[in-house]
C-alpha positions, 0 to 999 in steps of 0.5 A, spaced: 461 677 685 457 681 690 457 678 696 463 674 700 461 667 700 464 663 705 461 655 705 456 651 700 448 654 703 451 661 701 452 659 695 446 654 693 442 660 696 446 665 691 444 660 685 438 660 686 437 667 687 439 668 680 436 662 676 430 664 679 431 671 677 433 671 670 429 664 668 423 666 671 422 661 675 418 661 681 424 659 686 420 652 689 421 650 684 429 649 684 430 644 687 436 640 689 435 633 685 431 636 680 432 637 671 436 643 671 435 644 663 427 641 664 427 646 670 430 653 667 427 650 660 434 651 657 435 652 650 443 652 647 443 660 647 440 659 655 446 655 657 451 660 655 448 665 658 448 661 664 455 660 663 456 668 663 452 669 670 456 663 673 462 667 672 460 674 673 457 672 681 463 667 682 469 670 679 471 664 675 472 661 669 467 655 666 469 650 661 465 648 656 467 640 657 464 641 664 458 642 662 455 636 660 456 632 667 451 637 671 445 635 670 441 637 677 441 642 681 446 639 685 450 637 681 450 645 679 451 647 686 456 642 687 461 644 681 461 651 683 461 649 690 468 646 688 470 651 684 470 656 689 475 651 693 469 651 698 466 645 703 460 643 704 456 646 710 
């Protein structure tokens, strides 16, 4: 993880920084309720590449089972956010 994260703006900005990026997305078009895999345009090998950034900028393991729960963005944002024992603000 590169830089300390400290609350949940940090990490949202974090994600979308990275999403944005290795997507190719334009970054208004993350939005907090929107579809991420309609988003990101995902595909099955997408995902597993989403799960290899999310452990290499955050430092965590993620679980497979976890998945199928995140629909949105925020969802995302959420399960990181709880992962990182992190509150909101």
């Amino acid at each position: 993880m590169e830089a300390t994260i400290t609350n949940k703006a940090e990490v949202i900005s974090h994600i979308n920084g990275f999403l944005a990026d290795e997507f190719e997305v334009d970054i208004d078009t993350i939005q907090p309720e929107a579809n991420l895999a309609q988003t990101l345009n995902l595909d099955s090998l997408d995902y597993i590449d989403l799960v290899v950034m999310t452990e290499s900028n955050f430092g965590f393991k993620v679980k497979a089972e976890d998945f199928p729960g995140i629909k949105t963005f925020s969802d995302f944002y959420n399960y990181v956010t709880a992962k990182l024992g992190l509150q909101d603000g």
